[in-house]
MMTF fields as JSON, N, C-alpha, C and O atoms, coordinates in Angstrom:
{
  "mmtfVersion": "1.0.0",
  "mmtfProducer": "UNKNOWN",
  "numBonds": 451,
  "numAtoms": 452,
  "numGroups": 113,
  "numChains": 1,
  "numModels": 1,
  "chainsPerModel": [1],
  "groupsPerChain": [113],
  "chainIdList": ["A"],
  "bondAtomList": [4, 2, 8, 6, 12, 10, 16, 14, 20, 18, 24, 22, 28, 26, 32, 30, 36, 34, 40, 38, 44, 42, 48, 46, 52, 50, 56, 54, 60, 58, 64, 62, 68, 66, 72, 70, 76, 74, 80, 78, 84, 82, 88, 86, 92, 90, 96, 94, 100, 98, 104, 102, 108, 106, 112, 110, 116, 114, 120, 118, 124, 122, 128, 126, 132, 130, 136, 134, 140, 138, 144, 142, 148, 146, 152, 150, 156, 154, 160, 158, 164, 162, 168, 166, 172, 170, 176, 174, 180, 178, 184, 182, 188, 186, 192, 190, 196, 194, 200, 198, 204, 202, 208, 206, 212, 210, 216, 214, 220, 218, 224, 222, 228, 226, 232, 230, 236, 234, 240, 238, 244, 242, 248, 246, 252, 250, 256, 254, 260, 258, 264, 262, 268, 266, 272, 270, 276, 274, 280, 278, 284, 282, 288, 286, 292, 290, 296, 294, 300, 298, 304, 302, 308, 306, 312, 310, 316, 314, 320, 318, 324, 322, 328, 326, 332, 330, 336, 334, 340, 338, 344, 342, 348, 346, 352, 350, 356, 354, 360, 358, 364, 362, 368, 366, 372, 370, 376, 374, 380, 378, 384, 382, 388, 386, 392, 390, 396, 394, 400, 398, 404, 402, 408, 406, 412, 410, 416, 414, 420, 418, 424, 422, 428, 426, 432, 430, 436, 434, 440, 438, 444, 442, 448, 446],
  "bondOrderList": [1, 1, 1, 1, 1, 1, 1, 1, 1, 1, 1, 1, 1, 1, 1, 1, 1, 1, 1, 1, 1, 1, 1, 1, 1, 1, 1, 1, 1, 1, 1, 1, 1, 1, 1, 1, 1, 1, 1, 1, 1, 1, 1, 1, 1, 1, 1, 1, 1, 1, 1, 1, 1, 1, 1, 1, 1, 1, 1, 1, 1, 1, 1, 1, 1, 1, 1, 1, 1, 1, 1, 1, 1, 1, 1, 1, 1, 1, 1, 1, 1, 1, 1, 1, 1, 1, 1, 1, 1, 1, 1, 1, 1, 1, 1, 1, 1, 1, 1, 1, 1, 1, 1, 1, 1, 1, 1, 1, 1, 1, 1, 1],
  "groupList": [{"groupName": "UNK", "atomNameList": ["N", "CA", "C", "O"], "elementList": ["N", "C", "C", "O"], "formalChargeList": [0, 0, 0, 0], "bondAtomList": [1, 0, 2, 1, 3, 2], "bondOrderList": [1, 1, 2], "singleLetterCode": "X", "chemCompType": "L-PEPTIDE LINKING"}],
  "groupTypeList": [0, 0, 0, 0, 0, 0, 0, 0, 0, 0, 0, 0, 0, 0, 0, 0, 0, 0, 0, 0, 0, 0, 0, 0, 0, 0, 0, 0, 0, 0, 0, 0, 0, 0, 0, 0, 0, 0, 0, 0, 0, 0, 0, 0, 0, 0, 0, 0, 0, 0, 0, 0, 0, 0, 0, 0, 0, 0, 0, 0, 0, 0, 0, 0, 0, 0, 0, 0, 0, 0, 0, 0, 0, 0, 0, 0, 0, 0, 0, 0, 0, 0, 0, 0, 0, 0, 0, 0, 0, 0, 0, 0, 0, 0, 0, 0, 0, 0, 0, 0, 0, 0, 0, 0, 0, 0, 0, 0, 0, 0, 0, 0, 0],
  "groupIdList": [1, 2, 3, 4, 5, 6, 7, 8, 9, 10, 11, 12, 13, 14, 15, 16, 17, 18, 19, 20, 21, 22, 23, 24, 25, 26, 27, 28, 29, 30, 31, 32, 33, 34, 35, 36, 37, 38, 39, 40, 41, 42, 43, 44, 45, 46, 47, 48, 49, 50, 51, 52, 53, 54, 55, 56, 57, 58, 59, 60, 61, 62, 63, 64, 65, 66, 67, 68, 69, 70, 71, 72, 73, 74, 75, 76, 77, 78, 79, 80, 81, 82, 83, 84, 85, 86, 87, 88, 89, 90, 91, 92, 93, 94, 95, 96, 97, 98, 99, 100, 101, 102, 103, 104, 105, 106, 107, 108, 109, 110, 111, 112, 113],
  "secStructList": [7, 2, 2, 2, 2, 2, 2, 2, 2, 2, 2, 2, 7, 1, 2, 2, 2, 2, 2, 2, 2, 2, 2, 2, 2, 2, 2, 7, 1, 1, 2, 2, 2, 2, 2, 2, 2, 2, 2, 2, 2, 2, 2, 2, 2, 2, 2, 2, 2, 7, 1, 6, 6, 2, 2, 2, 2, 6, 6, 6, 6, 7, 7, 7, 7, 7, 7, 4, 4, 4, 7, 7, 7, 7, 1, 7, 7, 7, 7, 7, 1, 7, 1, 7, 3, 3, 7, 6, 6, 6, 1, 1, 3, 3, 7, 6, 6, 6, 6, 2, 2, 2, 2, 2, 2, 2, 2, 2, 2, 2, 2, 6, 7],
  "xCoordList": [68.699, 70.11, 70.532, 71.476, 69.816, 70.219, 69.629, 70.243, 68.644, 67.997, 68.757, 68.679, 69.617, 70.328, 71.676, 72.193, 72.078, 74.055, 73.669, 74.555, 71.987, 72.068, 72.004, 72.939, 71.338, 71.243, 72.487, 72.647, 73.458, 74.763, 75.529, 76.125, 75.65, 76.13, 75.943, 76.823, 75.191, 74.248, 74.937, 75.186, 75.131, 75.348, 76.982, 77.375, 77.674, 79.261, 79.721, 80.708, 79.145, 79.307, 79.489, 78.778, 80.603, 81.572, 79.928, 79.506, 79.642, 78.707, 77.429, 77.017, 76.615, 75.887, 76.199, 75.439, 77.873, 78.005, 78.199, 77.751, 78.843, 78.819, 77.529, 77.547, 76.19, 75.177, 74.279, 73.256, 74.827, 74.373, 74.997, 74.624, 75.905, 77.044, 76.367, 76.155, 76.235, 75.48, 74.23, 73.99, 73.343, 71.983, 71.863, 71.115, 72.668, 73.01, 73.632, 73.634, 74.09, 75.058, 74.257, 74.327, 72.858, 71.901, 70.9, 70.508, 70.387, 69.162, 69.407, 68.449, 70.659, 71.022, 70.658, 70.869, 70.085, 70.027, 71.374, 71.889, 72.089, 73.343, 74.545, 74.594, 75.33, 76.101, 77.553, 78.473, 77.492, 79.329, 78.376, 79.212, 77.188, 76.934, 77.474, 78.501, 76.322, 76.955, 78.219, 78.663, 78.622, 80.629, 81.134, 81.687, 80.657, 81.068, 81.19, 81.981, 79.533, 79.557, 79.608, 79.06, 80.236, 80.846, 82.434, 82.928, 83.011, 84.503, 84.314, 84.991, 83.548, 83.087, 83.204, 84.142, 82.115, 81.826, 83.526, 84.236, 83.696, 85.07, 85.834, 86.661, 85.922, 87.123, 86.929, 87.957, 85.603, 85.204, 85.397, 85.462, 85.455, 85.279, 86.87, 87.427, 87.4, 89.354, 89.793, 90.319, 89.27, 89.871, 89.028, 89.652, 88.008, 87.901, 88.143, 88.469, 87.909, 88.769, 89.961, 90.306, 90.544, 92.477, 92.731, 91.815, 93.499, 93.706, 94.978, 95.059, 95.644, 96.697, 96.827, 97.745, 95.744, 94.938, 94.532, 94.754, 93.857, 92.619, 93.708, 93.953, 94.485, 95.639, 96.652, 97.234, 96.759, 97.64, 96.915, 97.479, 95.356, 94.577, 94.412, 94.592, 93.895, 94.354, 95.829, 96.172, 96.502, 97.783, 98.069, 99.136, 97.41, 97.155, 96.443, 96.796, 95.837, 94.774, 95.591, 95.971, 96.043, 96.835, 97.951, 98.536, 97.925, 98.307, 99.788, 99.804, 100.858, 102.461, 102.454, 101.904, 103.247, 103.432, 104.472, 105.383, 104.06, 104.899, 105.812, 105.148, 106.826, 107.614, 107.541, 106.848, 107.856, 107.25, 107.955, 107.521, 109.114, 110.064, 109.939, 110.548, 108.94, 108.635, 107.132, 106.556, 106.514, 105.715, 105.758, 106.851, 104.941, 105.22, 104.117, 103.295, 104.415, 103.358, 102.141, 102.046, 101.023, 99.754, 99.246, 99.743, 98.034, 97.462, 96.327, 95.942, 95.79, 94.464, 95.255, 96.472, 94.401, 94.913, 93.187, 92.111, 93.453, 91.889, 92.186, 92.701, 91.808, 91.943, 90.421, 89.304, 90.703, 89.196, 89.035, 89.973, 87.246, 86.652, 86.698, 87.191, 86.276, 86.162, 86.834, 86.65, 87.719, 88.542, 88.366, 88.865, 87.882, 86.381, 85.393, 84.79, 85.011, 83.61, 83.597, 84.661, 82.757, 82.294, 81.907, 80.882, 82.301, 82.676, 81.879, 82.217, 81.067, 79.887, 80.25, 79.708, 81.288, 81.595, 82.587, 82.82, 83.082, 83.859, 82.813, 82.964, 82.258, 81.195, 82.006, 81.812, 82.95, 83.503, 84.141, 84.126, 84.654, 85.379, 86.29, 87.084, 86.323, 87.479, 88.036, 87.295, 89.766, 90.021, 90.154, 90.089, 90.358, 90.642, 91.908, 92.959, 91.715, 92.81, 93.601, 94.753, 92.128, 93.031, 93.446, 92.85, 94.561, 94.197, 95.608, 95.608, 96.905, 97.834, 97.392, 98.338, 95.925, 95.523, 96.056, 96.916, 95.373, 95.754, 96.861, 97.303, 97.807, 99.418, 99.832, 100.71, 99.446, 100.998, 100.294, 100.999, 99.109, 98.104, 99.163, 100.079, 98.973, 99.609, 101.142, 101.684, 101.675, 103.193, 103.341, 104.351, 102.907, 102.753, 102.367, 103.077, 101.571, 101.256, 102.452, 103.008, 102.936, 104.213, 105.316, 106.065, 105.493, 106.767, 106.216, 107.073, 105.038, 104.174, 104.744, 105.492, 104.116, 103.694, 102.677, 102.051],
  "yCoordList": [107.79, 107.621, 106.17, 105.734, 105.233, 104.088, 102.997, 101.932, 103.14, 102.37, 102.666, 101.769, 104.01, 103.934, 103.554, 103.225, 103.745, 102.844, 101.271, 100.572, 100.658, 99.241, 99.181, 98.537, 99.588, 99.531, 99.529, 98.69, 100.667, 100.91, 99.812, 99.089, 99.512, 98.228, 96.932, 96.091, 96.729, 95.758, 95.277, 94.171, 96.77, 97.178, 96.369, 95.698, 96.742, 97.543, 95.445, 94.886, 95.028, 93.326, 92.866, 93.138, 91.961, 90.972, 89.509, 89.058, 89.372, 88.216, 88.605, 87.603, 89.878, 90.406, 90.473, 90.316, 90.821, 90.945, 89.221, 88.779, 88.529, 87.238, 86.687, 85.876, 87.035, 86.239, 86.892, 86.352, 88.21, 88.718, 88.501, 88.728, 88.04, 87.619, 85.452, 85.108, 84.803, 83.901, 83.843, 83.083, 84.83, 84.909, 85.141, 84.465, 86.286, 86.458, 85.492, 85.529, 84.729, 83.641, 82.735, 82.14, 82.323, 81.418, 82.017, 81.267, 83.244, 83.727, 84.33, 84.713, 84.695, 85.827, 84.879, 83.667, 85.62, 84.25, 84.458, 83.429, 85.953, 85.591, 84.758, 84.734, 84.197, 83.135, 84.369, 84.194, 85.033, 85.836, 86.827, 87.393, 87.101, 87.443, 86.462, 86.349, 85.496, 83.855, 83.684, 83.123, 84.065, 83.543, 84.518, 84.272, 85.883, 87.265, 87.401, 87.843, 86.549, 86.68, 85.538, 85.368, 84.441, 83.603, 83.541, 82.911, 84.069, 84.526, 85.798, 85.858, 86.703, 87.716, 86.487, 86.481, 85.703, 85.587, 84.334, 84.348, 83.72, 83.29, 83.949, 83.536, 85.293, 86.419, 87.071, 87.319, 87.411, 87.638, 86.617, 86.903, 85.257, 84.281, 84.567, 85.196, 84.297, 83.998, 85.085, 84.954, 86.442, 87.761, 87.761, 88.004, 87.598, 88.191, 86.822, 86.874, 85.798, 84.728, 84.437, 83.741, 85.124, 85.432, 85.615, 86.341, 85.318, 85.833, 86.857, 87.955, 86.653, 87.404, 88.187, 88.948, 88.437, 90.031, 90.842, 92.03, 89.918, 91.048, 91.231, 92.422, 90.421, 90.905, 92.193, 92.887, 92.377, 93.416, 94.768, 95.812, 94.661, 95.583, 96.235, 97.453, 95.263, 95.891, 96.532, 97.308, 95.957, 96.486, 97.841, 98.364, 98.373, 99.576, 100.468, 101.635, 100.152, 100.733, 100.85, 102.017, 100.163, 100.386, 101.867, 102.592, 101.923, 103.074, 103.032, 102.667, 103.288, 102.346, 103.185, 104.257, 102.285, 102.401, 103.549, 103.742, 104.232, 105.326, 105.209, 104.83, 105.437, 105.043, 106.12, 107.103, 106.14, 106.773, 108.272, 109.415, 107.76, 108.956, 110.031, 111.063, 109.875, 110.972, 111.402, 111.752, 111.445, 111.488, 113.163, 113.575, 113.92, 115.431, 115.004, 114.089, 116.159, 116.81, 117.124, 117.824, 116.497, 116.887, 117.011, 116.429, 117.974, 118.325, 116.991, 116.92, 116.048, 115.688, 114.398, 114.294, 113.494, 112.084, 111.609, 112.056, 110.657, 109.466, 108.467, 108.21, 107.723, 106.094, 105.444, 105.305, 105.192, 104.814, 103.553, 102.771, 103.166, 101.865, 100.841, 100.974, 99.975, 98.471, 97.168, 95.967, 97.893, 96.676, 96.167, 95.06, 96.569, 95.728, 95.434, 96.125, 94.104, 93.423, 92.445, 92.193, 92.035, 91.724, 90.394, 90.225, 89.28, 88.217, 87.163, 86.795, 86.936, 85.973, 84.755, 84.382, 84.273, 83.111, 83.096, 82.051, 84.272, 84.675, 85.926, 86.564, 86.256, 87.39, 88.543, 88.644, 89.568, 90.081, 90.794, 90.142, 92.042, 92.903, 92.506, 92.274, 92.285, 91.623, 92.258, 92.976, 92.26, 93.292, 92.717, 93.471, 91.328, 90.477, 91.089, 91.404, 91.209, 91.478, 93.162, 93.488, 94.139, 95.218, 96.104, 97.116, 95.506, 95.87, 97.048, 98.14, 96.657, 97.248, 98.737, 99.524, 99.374, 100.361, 101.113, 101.993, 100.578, 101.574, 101.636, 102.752, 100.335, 100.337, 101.3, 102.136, 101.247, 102.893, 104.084, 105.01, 104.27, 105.643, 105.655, 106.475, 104.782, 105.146, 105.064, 106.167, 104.411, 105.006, 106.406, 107.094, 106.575, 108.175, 108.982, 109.919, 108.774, 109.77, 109.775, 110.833, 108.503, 108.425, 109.244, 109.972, 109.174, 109.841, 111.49, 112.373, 111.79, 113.252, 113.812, 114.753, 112.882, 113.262, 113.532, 113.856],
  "zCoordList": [95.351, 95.073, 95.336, 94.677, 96.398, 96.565, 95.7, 95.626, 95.126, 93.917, 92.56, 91.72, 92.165, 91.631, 91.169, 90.101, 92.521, 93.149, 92.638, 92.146, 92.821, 93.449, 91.367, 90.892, 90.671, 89.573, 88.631, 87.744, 88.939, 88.331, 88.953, 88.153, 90.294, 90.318, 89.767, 89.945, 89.295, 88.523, 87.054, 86.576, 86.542, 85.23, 85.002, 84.049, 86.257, 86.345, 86.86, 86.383, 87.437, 87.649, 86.621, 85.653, 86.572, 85.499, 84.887, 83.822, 86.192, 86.194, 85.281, 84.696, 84.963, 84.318, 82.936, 81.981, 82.954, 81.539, 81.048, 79.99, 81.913, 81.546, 81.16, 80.234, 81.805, 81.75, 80.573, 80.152, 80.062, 79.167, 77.221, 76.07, 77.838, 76.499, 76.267, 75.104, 76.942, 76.918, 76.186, 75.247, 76.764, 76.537, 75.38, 74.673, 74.861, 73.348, 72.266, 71.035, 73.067, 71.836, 71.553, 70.478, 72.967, 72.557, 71.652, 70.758, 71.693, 70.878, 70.027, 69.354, 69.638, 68.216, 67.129, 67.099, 66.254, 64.951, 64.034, 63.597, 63.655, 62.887, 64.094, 65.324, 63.093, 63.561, 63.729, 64.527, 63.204, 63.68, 64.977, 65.68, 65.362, 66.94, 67.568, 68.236, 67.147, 68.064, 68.43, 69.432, 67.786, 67.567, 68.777, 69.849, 68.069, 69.05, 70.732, 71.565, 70.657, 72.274, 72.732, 73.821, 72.11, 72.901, 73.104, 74.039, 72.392, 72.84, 73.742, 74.769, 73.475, 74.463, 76.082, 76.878, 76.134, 77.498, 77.681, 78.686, 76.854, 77.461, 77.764, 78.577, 77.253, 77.455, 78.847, 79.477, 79.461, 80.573, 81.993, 83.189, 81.229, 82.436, 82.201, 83.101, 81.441, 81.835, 82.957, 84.062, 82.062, 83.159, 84.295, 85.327, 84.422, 85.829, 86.907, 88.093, 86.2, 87.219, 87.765, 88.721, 86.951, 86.895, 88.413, 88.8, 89.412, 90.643, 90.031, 90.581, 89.29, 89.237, 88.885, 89.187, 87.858, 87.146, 88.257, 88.493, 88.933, 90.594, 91.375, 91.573, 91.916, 92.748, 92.253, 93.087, 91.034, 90.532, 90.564, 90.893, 90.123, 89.823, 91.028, 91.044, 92.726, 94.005, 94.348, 95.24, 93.379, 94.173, 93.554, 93.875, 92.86, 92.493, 93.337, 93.506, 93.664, 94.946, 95.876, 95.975, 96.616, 97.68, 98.04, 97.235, 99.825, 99.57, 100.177, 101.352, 99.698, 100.005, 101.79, 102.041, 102.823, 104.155, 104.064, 103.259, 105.116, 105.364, 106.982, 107.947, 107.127, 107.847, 109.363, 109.1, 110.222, 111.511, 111.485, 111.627, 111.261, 110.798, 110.14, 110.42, 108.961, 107.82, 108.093, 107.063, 109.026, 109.917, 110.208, 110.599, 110.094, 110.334, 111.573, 111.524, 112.936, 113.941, 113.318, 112.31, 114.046, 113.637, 115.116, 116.081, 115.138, 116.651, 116.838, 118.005, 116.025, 115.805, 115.672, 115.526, 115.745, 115.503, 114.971, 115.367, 114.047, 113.817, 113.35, 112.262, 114.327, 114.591, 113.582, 114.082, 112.402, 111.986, 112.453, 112.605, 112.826, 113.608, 112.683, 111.563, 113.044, 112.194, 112.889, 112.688, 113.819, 114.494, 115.509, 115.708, 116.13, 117.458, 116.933, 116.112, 117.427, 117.537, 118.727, 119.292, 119.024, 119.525, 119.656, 118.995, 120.263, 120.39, 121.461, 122.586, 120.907, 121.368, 122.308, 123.348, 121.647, 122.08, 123.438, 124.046, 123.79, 125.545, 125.486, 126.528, 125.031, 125.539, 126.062, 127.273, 125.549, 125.226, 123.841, 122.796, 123.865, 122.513, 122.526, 123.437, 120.885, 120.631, 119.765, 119.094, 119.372, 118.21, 116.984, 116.013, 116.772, 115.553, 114.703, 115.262, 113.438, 112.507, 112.395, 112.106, 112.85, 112.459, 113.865, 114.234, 114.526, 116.02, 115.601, 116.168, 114.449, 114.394, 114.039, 114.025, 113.699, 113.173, 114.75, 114.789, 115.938, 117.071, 117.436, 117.71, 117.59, 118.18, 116.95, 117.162, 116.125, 115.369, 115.696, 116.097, 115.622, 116.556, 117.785, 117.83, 118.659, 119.761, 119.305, 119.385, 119.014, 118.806, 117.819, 117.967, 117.397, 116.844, 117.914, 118.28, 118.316, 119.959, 120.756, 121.049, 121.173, 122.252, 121.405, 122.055, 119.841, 119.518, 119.576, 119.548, 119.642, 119.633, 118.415, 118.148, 117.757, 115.99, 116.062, 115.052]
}
């Protein structure tokens, strides 16, 4: 299954199809391929370089904040990991960026949501 994910990923990369739309524009012998996949691979480099295309396309993904208030009682709480590591340089855990994941855990606990 993991030789397959690494393969479909392969496939599913902007940069593959870019390097594959190239390869074609150099070795095709008709000239409207040629033509084809070179507006092909310019059309690929514009969009996926776009920040403002990828930023919109995440902002779809995203999942909108929910306010503490509209918050129903749950018996269970889960704090998912990622926000400690471990910090070489004071030799100590450190929480870095996602430390706000536990302060609303715990303020949801203190309101006993």
């Amino acid at each position: 299954m993991l030789i397959l994910s690494k393969i479909v990923y392969v496939f599913i990369t902007p940069l593959t199809w870019l390097l594959i739309a190239l390869i074609i524009s150099v070795l095709a012998k008709r000239k409207r391929i040629k033509r084809v996949a070179r507006i092909s691979s310019l059309a690929i480099v514009l969009f996926f370089s776009n920040t403002f295309i990828y930023k919109e396309i995440l902002r779809g993904w995203e999942i909108h904040a929910v306010s503490f208030e509209s918050v129903n009682h749950h018996d269970v709480a889960l704090v998912l990991g990622g926000m400690f590591e471990y910090d070489h340089s004071v030799d100590r855990i450190s929480v870095r960026r996602g430390a706000d994941r536990i302060w609303q855990a715990l303020t949801l606990y203190n309101q006993k949501k």
